[in-house]
C-alpha positions in Angstrom: -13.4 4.3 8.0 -10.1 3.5 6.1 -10.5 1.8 3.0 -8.7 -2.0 3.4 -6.9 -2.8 0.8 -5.7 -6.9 0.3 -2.3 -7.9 -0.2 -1.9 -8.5 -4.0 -2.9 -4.6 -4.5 -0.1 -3.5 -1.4 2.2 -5.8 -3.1 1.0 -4.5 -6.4 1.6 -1.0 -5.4 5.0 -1.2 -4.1 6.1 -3.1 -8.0 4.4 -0.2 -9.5 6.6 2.6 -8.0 9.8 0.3 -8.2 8.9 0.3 -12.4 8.0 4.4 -12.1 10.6 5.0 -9.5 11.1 8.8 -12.0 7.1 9.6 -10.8 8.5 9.4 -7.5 6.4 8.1 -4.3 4.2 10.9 -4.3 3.1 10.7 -7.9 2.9 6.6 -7.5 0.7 7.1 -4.6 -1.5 9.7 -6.5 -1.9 7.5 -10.0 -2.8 4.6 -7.6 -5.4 6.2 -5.6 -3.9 6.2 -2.4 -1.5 8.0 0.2 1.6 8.8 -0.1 2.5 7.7 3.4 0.1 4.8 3.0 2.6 3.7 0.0 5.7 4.8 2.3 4.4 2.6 5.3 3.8 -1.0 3.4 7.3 -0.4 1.3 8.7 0.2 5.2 7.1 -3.3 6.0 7.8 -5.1 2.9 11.3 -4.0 3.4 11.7 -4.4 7.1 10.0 -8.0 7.3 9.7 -9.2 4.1 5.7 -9.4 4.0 3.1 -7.1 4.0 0.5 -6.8 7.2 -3.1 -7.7 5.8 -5.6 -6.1 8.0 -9.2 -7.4 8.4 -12.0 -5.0 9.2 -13.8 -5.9 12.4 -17.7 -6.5 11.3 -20.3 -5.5 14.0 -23.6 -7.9 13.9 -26.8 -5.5 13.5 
């Protein structure tokens, strides 16, 4: 299962490669744990809508 991540770290994320724009998206991606098209797709959303999609795992009763 994908990890979920809130929207403080996504929003977190995306400030961290705008101040290390010269690590590039990649190298942002990598020092923060996470994918570079992970990183691409909630800068695409930020950008596109202006807020970030904040999934919620479904949880299955026992």
């Amino acid at each position: 299962m994908a990890k979920q991540h809130d929207k403080q770290f996504k929003l977190d994320a995306i400030q961290y490669y705008e101040d290390h724009k010269e690590l590039g998206l990649r190298g942002c991606a990598n020092n923060l744990g996470i994918g570079y098209s992970t990183l691409t797709k909630w800068r695409k959303e930020l950008r596109d809508s202006g807020d970030i999609v904040v999934r919620f795992a479904t949880i299955k009763p026992p």
